[in-house]
Structure formats: C-alpha cells, structure tokens
C-alpha beads as a LAMMPS data file, in Angstrom:
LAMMPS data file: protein, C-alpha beads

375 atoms
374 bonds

1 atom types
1 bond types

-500.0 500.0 xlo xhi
-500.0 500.0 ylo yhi
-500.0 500.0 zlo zhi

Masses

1 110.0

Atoms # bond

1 1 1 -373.528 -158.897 28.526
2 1 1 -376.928 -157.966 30.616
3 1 1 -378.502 -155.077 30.113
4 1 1 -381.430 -153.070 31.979
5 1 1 -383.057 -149.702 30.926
6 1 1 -384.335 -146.872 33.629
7 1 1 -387.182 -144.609 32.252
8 1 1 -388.586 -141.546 34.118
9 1 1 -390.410 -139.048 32.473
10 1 1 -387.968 -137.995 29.386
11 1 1 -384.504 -139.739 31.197
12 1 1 -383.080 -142.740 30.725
13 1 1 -379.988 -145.015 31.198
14 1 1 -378.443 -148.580 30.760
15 1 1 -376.828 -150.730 32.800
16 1 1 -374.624 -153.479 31.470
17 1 1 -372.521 -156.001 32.945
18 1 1 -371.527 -159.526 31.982
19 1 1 -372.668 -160.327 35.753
20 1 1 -376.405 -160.802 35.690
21 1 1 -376.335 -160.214 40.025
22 1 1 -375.102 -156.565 38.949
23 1 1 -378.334 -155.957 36.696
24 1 1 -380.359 -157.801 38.344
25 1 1 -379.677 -155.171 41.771
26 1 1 -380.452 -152.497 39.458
27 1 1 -383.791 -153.868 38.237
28 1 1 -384.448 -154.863 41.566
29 1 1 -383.931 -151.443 43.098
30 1 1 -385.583 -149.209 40.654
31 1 1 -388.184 -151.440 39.435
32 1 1 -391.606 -150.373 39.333
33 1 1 -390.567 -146.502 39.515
34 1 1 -388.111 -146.169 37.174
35 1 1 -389.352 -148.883 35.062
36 1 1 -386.616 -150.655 34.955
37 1 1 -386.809 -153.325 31.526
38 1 1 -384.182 -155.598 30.847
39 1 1 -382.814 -155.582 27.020
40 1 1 -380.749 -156.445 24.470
41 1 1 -377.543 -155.743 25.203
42 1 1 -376.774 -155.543 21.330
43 1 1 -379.925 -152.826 20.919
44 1 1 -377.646 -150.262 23.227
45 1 1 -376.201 -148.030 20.759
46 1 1 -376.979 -144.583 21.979
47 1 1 -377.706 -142.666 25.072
48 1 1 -375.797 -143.109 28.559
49 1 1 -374.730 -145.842 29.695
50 1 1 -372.987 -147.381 33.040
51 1 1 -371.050 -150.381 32.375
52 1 1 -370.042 -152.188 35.681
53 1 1 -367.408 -155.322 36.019
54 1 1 -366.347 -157.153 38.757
55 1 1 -362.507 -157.438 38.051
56 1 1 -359.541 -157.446 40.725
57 1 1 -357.476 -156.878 37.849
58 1 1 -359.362 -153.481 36.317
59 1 1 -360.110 -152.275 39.391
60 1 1 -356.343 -152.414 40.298
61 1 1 -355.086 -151.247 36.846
62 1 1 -357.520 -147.938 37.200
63 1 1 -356.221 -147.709 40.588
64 1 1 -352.669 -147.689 39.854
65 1 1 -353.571 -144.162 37.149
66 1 1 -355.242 -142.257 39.272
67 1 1 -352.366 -142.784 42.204
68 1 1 -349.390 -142.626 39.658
69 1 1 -350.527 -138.832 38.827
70 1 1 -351.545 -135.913 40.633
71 1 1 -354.684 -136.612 42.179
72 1 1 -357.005 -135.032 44.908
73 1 1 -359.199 -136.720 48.190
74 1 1 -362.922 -136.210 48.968
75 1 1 -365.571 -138.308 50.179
76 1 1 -368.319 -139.963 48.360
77 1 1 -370.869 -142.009 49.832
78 1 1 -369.079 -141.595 53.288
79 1 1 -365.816 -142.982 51.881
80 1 1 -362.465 -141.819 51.080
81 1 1 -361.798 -141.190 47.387
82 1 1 -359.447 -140.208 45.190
83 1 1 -359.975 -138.629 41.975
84 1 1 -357.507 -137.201 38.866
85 1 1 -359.129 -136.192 35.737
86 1 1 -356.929 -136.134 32.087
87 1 1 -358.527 -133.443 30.618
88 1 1 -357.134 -134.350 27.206
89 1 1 -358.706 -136.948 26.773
90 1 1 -361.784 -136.108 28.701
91 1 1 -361.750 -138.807 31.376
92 1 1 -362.218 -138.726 34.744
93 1 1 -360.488 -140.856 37.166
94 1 1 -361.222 -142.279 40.861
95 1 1 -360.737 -145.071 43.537
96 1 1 -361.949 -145.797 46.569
97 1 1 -359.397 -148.144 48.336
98 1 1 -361.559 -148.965 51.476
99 1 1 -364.754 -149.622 49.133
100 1 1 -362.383 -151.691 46.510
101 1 1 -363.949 -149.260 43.892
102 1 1 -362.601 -147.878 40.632
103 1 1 -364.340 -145.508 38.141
104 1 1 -363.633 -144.279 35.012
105 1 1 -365.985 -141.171 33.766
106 1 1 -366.162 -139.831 30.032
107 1 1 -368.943 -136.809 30.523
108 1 1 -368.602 -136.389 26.674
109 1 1 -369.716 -139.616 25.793
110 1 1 -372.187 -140.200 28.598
111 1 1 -369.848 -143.039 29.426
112 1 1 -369.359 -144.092 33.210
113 1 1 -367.487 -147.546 34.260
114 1 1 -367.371 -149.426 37.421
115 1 1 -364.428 -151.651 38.729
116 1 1 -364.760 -153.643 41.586
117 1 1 -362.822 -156.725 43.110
118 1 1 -366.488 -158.182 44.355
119 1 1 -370.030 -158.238 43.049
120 1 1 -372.294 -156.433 46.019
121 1 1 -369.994 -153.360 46.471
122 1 1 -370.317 -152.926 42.213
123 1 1 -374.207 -153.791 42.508
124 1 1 -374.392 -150.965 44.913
125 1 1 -372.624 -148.613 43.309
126 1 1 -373.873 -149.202 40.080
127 1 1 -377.537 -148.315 40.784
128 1 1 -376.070 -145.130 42.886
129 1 1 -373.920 -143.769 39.801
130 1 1 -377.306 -144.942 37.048
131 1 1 -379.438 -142.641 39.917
132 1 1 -377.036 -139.631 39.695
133 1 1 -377.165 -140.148 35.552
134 1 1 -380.850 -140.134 35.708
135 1 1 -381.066 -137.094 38.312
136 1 1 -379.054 -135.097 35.754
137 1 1 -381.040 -135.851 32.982
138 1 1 -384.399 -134.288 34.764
139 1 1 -383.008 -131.788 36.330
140 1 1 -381.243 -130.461 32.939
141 1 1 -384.897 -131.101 31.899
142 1 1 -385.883 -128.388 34.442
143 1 1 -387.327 -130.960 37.185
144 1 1 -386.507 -130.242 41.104
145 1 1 -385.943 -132.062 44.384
146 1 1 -388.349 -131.623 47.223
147 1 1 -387.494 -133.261 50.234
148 1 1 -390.679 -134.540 50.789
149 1 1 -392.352 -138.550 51.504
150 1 1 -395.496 -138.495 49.064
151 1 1 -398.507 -141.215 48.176
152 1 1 -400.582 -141.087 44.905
153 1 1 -404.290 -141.760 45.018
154 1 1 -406.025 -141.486 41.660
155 1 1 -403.117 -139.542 40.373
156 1 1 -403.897 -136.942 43.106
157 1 1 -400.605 -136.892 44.820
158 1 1 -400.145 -136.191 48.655
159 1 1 -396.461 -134.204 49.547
160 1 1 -395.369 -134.771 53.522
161 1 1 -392.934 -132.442 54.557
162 1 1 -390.836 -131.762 57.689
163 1 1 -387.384 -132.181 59.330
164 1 1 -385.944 -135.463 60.267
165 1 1 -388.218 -136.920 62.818
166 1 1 -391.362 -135.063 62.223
167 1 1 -393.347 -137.524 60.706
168 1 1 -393.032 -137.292 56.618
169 1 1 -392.455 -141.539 56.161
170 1 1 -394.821 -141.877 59.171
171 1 1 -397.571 -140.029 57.303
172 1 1 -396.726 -141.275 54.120
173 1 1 -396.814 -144.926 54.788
174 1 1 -399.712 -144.951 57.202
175 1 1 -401.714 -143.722 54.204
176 1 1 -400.053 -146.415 51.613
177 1 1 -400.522 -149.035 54.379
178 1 1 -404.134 -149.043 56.038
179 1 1 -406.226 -147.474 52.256
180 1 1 -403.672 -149.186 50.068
181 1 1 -402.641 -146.279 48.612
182 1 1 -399.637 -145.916 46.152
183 1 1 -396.289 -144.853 48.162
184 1 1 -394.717 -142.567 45.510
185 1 1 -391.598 -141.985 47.778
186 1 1 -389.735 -141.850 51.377
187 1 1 -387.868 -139.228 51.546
188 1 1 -387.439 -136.941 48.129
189 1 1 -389.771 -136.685 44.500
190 1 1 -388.974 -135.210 41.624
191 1 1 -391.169 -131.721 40.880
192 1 1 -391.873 -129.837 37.750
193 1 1 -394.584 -127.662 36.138
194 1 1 -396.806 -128.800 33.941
195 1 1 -398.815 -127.178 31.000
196 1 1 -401.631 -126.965 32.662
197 1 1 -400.548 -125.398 35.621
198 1 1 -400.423 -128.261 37.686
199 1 1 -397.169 -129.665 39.719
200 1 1 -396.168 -133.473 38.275
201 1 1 -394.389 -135.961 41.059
202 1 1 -391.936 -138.549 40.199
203 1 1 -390.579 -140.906 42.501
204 1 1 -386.981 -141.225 43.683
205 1 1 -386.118 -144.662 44.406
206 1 1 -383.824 -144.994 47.687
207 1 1 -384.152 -147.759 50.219
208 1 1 -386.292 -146.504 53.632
209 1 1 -384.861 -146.672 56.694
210 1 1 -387.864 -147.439 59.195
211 1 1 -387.432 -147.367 62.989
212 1 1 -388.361 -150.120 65.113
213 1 1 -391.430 -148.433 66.631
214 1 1 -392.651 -147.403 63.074
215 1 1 -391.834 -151.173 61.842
216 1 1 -393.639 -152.371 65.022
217 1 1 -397.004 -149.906 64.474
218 1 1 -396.955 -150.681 60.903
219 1 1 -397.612 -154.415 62.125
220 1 1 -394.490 -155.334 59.876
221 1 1 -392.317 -156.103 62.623
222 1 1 -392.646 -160.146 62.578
223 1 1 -392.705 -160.313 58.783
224 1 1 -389.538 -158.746 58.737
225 1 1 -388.629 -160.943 60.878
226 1 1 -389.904 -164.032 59.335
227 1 1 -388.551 -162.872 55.938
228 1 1 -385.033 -162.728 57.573
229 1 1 -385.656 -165.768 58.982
230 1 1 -386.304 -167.881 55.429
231 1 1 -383.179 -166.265 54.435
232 1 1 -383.737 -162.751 52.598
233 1 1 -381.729 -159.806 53.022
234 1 1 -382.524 -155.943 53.895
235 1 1 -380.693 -153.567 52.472
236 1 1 -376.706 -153.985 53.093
237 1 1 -375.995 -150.423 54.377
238 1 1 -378.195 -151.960 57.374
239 1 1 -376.400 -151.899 60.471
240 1 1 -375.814 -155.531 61.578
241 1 1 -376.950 -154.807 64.814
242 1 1 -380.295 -154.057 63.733
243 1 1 -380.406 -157.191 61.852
244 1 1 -379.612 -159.386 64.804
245 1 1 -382.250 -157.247 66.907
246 1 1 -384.534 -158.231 64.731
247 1 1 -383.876 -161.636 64.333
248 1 1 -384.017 -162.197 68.244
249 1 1 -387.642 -159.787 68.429
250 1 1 -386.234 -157.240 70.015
251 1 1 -388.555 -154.214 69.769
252 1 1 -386.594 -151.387 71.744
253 1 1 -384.991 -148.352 69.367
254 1 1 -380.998 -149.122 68.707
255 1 1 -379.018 -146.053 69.381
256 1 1 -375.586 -144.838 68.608
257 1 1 -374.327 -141.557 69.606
258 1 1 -377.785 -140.429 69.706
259 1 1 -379.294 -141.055 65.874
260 1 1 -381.415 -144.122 65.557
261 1 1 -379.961 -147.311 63.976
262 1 1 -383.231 -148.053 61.623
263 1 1 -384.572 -151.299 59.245
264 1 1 -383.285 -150.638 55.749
265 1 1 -385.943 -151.521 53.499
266 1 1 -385.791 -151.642 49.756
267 1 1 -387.938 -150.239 47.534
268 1 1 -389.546 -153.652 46.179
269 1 1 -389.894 -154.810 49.349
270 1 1 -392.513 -152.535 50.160
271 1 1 -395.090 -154.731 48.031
272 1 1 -393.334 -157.570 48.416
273 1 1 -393.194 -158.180 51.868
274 1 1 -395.760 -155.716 53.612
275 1 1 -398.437 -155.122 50.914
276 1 1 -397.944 -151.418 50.134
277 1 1 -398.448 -150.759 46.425
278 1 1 -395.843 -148.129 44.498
279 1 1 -397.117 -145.225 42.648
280 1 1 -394.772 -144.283 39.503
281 1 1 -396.413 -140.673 39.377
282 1 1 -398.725 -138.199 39.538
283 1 1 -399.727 -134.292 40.439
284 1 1 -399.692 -132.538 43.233
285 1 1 -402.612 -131.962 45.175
286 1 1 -402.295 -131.384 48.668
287 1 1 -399.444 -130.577 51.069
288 1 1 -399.317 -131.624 54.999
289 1 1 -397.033 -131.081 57.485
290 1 1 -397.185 -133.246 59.875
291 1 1 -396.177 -133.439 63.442
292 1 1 -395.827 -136.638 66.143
293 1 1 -396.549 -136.150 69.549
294 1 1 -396.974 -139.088 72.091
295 1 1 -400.613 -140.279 72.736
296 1 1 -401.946 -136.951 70.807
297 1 1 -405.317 -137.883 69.008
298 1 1 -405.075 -136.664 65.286
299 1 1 -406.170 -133.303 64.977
300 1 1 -405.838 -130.257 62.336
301 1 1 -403.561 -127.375 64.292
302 1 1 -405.302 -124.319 63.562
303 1 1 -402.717 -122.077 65.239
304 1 1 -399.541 -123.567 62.733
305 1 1 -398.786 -121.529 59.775
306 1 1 -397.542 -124.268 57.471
307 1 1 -395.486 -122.956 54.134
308 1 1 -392.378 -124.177 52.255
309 1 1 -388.990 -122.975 52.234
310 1 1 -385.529 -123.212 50.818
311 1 1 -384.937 -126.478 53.031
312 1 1 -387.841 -128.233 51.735
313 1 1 -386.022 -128.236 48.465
314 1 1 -382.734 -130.299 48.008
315 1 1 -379.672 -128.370 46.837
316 1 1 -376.171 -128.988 46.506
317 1 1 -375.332 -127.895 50.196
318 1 1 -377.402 -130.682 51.168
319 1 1 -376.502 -132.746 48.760
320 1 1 -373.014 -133.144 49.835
321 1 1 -372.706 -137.249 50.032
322 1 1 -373.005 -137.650 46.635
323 1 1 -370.922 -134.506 44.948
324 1 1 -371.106 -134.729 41.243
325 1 1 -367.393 -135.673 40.921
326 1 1 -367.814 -137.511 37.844
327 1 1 -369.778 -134.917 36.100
328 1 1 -372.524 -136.822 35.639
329 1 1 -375.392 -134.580 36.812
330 1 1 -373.607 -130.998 35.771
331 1 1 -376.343 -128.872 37.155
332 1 1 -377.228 -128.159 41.119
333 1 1 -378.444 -131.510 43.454
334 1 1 -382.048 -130.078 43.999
335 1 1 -382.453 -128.222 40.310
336 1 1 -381.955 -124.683 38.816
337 1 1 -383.402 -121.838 40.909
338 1 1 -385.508 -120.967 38.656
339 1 1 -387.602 -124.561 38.172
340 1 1 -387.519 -124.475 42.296
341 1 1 -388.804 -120.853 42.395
342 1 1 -392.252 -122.052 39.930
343 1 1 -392.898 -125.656 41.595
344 1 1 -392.912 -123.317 45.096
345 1 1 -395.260 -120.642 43.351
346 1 1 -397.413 -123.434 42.382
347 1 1 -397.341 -125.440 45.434
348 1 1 -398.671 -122.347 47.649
349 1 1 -401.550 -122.552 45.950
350 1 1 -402.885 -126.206 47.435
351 1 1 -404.193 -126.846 50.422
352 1 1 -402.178 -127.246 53.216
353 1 1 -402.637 -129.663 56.079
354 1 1 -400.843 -128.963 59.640
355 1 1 -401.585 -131.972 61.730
356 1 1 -400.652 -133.795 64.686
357 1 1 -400.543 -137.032 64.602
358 1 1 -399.779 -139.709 67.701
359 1 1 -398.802 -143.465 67.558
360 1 1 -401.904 -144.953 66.627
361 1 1 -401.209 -145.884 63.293
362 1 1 -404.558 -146.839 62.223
363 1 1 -406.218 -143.923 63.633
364 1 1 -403.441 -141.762 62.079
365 1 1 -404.222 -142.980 58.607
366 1 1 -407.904 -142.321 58.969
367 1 1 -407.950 -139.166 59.978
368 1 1 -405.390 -138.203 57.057
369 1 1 -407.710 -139.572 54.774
370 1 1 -410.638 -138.288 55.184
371 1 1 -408.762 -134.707 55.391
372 1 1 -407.157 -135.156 52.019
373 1 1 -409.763 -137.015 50.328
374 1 1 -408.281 -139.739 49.971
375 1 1 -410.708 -142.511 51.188

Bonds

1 1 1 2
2 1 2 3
3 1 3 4
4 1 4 5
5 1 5 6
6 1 6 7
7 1 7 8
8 1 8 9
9 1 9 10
10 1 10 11
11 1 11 12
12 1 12 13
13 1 13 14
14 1 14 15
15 1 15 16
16 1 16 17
17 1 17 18
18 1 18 19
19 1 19 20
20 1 20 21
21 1 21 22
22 1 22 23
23 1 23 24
24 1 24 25
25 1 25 26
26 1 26 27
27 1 27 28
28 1 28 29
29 1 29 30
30 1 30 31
31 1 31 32
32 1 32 33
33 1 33 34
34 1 34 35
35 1 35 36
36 1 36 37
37 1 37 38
38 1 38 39
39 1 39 40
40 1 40 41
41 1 41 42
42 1 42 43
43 1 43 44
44 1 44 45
45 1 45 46
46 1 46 47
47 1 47 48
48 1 48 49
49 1 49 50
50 1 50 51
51 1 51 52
52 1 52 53
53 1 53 54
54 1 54 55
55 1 55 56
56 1 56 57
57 1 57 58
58 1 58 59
59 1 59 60
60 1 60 61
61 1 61 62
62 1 62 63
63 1 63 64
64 1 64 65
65 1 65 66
66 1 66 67
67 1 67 68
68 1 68 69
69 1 69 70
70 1 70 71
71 1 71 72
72 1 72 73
73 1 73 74
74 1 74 75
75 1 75 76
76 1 76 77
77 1 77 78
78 1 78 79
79 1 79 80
80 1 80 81
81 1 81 82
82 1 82 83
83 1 83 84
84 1 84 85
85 1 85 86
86 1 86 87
87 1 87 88
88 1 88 89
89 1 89 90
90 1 90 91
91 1 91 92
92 1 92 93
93 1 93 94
94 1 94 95
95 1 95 96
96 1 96 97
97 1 97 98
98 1 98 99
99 1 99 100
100 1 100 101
101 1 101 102
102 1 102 103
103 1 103 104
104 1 104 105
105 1 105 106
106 1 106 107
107 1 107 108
108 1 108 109
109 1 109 110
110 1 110 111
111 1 111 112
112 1 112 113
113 1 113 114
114 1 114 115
115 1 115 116
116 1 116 117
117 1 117 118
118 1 118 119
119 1 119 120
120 1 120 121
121 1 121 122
122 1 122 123
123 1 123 124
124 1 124 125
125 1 125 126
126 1 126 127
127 1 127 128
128 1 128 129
129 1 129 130
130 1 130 131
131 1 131 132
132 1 132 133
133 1 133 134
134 1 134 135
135 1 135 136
136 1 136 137
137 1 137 138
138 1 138 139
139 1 139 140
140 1 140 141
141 1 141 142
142 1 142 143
143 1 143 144
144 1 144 145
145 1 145 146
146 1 146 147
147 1 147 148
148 1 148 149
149 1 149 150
150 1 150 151
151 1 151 152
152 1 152 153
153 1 153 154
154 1 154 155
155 1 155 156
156 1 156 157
157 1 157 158
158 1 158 159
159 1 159 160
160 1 160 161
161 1 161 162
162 1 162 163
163 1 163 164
164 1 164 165
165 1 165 166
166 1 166 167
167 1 167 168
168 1 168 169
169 1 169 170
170 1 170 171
171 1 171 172
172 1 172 173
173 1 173 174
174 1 174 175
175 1 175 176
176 1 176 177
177 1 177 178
178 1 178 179
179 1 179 180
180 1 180 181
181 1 181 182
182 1 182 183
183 1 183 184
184 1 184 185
185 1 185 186
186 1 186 187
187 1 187 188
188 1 188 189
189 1 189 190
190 1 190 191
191 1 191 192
192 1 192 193
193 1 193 194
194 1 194 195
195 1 195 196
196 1 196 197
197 1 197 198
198 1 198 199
199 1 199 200
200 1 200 201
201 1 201 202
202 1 202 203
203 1 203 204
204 1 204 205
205 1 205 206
206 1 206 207
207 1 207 208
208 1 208 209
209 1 209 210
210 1 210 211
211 1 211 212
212 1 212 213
213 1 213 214
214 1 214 215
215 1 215 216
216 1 216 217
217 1 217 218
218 1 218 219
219 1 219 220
220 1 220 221
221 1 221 222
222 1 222 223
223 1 223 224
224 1 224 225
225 1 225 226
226 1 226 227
227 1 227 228
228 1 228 229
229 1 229 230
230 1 230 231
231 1 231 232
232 1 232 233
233 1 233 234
234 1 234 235
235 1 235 236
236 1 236 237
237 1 237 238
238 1 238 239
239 1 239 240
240 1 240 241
241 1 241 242
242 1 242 243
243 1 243 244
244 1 244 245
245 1 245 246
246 1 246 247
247 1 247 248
248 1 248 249
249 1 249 250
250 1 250 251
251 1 251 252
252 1 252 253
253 1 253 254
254 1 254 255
255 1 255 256
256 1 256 257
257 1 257 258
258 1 258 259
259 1 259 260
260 1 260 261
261 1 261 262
262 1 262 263
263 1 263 264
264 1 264 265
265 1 265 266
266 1 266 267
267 1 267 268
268 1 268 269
269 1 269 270
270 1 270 271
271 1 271 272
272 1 272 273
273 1 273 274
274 1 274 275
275 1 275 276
276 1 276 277
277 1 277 278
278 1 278 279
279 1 279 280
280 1 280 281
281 1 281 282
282 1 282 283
283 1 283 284
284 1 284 285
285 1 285 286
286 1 286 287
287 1 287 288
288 1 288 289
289 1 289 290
290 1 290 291
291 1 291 292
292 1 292 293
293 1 293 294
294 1 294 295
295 1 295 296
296 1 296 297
297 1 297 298
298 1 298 299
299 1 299 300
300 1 300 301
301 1 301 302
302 1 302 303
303 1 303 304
304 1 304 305
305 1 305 306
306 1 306 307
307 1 307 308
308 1 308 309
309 1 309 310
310 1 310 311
311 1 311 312
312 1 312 313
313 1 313 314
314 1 314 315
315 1 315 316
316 1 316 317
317 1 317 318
318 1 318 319
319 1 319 320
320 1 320 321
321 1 321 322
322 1 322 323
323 1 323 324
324 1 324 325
325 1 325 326
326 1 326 327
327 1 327 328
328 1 328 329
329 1 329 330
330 1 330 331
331 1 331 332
332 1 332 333
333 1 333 334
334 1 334 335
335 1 335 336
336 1 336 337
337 1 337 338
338 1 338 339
339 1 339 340
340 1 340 341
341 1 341 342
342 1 342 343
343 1 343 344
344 1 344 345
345 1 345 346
346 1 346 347
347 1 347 348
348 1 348 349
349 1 349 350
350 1 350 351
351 1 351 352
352 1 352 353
353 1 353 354
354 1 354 355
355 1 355 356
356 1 356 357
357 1 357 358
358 1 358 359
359 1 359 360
360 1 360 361
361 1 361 362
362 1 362 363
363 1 363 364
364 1 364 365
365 1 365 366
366 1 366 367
367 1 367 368
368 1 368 369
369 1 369 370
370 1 370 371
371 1 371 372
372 1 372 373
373 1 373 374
374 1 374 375
C-alpha cells in the first residue's frame, strides 16, 4: 500500500491505495497547499482515512448492494448516483454507473472507500472525497468559505472578490504573475479568526479554469501549448475541444451555449509550467473588488461602494455539486453562521479596493500593487 498525508491548519487525512498513480494524483493535486507527504502506510493507525482501489470486481460487488435494496438518486459531481445507507451497521452506500464509481462510507470510523473499474476516474475522485474530509474537519474547527481568488505577500494576504466574470483570477494572478507573488487560491480560501484579531487564509486547492484571452495576456498561451505538445496533460475535466484549440494556436474564446469552454490548469502547474509561486497561508489584509472593462486604464472607482455579503461566502445552496452524501463534512458547505458572521465583522474593517481594471495585464498588476502595497 501507498500512502499520502494532507495537513491544513489542525485537519488532516490519508490516502492509501496499492496503486501508486492514485496517490501520486493526490500528492500531485494538493501538494504545496495542503502539504501533502507521502508515508508509511504501516504508521496509519488513527485519524481518517480514504482508501481507494481500482477493482472491476469491488466496484461491481458494492454496486450490486446498493441496487439490491432500497436506494435513492441524486447527483454528485454532475453525475447520476445512487445511494442506500444500512443504518445498522453505520455504512453508507453509493454508485455511480456512468462514472464506474462505487463508495462505501463509515462516518463513525472516519472510514471512506473508493471502487473503480479504472485508475483516472478513482484518482479523481479520491482527491475530491480527501477535499470534502478535510473541508469538514476546518469547518467543524469553526473555519469558513469565502468565495474569493487571493495572493500572499509577506504573509499579508490580498482577498479578490466578485461574480463570475468580474475579474477575481484576473486580479489574483496578474499580481502572482508580473511581482511573483504567492497565489494562495482561484476561486475559494478558507477564513477564520485569529487571537489577535486578525483574519487567517488557507488555500483551497481546485484546478483553475483560465480563458483563452487570460491564458493569452498572461503570456502562457504557447507554453501551454508547448507543454501539450512534449506530451503533458491539463486537467481531465478539460473539454477536449479546448485541448485541440490549443494544440493548433487557436486564440479565439470556445463557446457552448453561451459559458466559456476554459484551460483547466492544475494547481502544481502554476509553478511548474508558468512560474507563479503558491502561498500555503497567511492573514488578511486588504480586500478589492475588481471590475474588467475593455481598454479601461486601471483606476480606483471612487463612486463604488464595495462591501461583502452573504454570496461572497459559500454555503450549502451553493454548494450543491458536491452534497455531503457520505457524511463526511456534517456541518454547512461554507461554515456555521456564526464563524461567517465574525470573519465578515473582521473583514469590514480592511481596506477596500474598488478598481477597474482593462486587458493590459502588466499595467493591471502594477497599478494593484502599488495600491495594496504589495511591490
């Protein structure tokens, strides 16, 4: 067996397999910001643990209890499954059919097993189920979810925030990109007060999805393209459209039924491939809300009247394509009201940047830092 630890803050959880391409996908994806460590698989004798096997024969034999008993349908991670729980013995039961997935759940023992017939589908969905184990654990340990891109600097972290579109991962990587600052996260972090009255910032690891004109103003169009090229791989939920746009330099936006088919990146690629360093943590010290308009020069808008609300924190309404069906988490997506209501009391107090920014990159990144301090 292989085995590879996640830390965060006080969380933590194992993944074992005897299939070292399982393991390795999980120390690949977390890495730096969850600190992922491989170990001894004989020192794992407490805590929770995924296991994960790559076994026609399991998955079918798991497959064949849920279906022989009452069971009910939802979806998880946009696919059909099917779930039946034996509360007797305390296990928890699902398949997906079209995903060739089986799972086997024991809350009370912090036990969670994967069954799959082959090894990328189990990869995936072993670092997905180790996330959900790990969200649980901080936000039982009265963490929150902000939906929010952020770079650390020092240890001075910067939050981005916005709806789809506005410009959080724009913001967010210009500054990582041009000043070499630490990208924390893409799209979420992990709040919570601190002692001293501060708000701490953990990342949570997810692959990007970058659009073609971002990839293409980052200058990291032709090295993604050169790294496909020589043979590497993007993150499989890419569309393989996008993947053969990019291999032929094709620079226009893909579109389908009018959301933007976008570059998957993973998390280690970041370094990797384009040179942006990865921040594991820090506090909170200054929130902007950016906004992208077409040849705009970057400029402060004195007129905004930037603030947070509920939607800048993640909840379980919007957490809806992971529901904790396995009962792994056993506490809301984005945190307990009352750890959302302090990081929010705390967070009015920074300064707050409304910007906006156009699609000079460069410029973008300059003007951010010298508004943040972050130069």
């Amino acid at each position: 067996m292989h085995a590879v630890r996640l830390k965060a803050a006080d969380a933590s959880v194992t993944v074992m397999s005897a299939e070292r391409a399982v393991t390795d996908w999980t120390r690949r994806y977390f890495g730096q910001w969850w600190r992922a460590a491989e170990v001894p698989a004989e020192s794992v004798c407490a805590g929770p643990v995924v296991l994960a096997e790559v076994s026609p024969g399991r998955y079918a034999d798991v497959s064949l209890a849920v279906t022989r008993v009452p069971h009910t349908s939802t979806t998880y991670a946009k696919a059909q499954l099917l779930l039946a729980r034996d509360e007797e013995a305390g296990v928890i039961g699902g398949v997906s059919p079209e995903e060739g997935l089986a799972y086997r759940s024991e809350p009370a023992n912090g036990r969670l097993m994967i069954y799959g017939c082959e090894g990328e589908p189990v990869a995936t969905a072993t670092a997905r189920l180790a996330r959900e184990v790990m969200r649980g654990q901080l936000l039982r340990d009265g963490w929150a979810v902000l939906h929010a891109s952020a770079v650390a600097h020092e240890d001075r972290v910067i939050l981005t925030f916005g709806q789809k579109g506005a410009g959080k991962t724009t913001t967010a990587l210009a500054l990582a990109n041009w000043l070499g600052i630490g990208l924390l996260a893409n799209d979420r972090v992990f709040v919570r007060v601190n002692s001293y009255g501060g708000v701490d910032v953990l990342p949570w690891p997810s692959a990007a999805a970058l659009g073609f004109g971002l990839l293409d103003g980052m200058g990291w169009f032709d090295i993604a393209r050169e790294r496909l090229e020589a043979g590497e791989k993007l993150h499989p939920t890419q569309d393989e459209r996008v993947t053969e746009a990019l291999l032929a330099g094709r620079r226009e936006p893909l579109w389908e039924d009018g959301k933007e088919l976008k570059v998957q990146v993973f998390p280690d690629q970041f370094p990797a491939w384009f040179g942006v360093p990865l921040a594991t943590g820090g506090e909170a010290a200054a929130l902007v809300f950016p906004r992208i308009a077409p040849g705009a020069a970057p400029a402060v808008e004195e007129d905004a009247n930037p603030g947070l609300g509920d939607g800048d924190f993640m909840s379980g309404a919007t957490e809806d394509r992971y529901p904790d069906v396995f009962e792994v988490a056993r506490v809301d997506g984005g945190g307990t009201a009352k750890a959302r209501g302090e990081v929010a009391r705390r967070l009015a107090a920074l300064p707050h940047h409304a910007v906006v920014l156009g699609h000079d990159v460069a410029a973008n990144a300059a003007f951010l830092a010298k508004l943040t301090g972050s130069a």
